[in-house]
N, C-alpha and C positions, 0 to 999 in steps of 0.2 A: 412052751408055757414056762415061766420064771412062777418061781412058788418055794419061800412066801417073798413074795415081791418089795414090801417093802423092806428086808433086808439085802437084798441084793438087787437096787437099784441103778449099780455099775454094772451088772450082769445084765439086766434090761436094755441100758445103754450101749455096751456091746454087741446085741443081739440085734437093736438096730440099724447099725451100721452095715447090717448083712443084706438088709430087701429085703427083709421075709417080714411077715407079720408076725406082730410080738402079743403074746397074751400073759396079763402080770394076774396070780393068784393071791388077792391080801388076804391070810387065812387064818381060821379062827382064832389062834393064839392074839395077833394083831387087831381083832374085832374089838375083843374080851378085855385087851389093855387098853386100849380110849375108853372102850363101857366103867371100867371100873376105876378108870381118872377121873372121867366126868361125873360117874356115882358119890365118889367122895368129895366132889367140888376143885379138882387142884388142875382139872382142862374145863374149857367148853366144848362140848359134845360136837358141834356142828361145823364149828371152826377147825376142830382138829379132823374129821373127816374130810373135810374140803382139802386141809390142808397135806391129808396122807396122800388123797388121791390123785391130787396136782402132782405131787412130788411124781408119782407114778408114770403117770401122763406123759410130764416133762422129757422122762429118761425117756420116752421113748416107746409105750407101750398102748397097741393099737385099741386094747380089748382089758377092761379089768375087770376081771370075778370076783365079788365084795358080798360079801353079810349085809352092809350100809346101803344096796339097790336100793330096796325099798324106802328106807331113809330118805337118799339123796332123790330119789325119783319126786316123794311127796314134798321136799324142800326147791323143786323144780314148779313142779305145781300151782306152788306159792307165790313164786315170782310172778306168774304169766296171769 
């Protein structure tokens, strides 16, 4: 497990080059900074979520642990 993942998104990257399964932790610190970009208007909330946890993805990572589940879950939802 890489934690907090979105800082060390080369380390994810690495780790998949091995075969093993990757599990990236975006952890609270990372939560708390979009909530409170998007509280004061200077992100959009849903965009930069999608957009942290692509980045994630991309590197490499099979499994991500987020605060944003439930978020991303009901913005799932929506679509279908």
């Amino acid at each position: 497990m890489v934690k907090p993942a979105g800082m060390y998104l080369d380390i994810v990257a690495e780790i998949a080059t091995l075969g093993l399964p990757v599990a990236a932790y975006q952890v609270s610190g990372e939560y708390a900074m979009i909530k409170a970009a998007a509280e004061r208007g200077w992100i959009k909330e849903k965009e930069a979520v999608i957009e942290s946890l692509t980045c994630i993805r991309r590197a490499g990572a099979d499994l991500i642990i987020s605060y944003f589940a439930p978020d991303v879950a009901g913005w799932m939802d929506e679509q279908q």
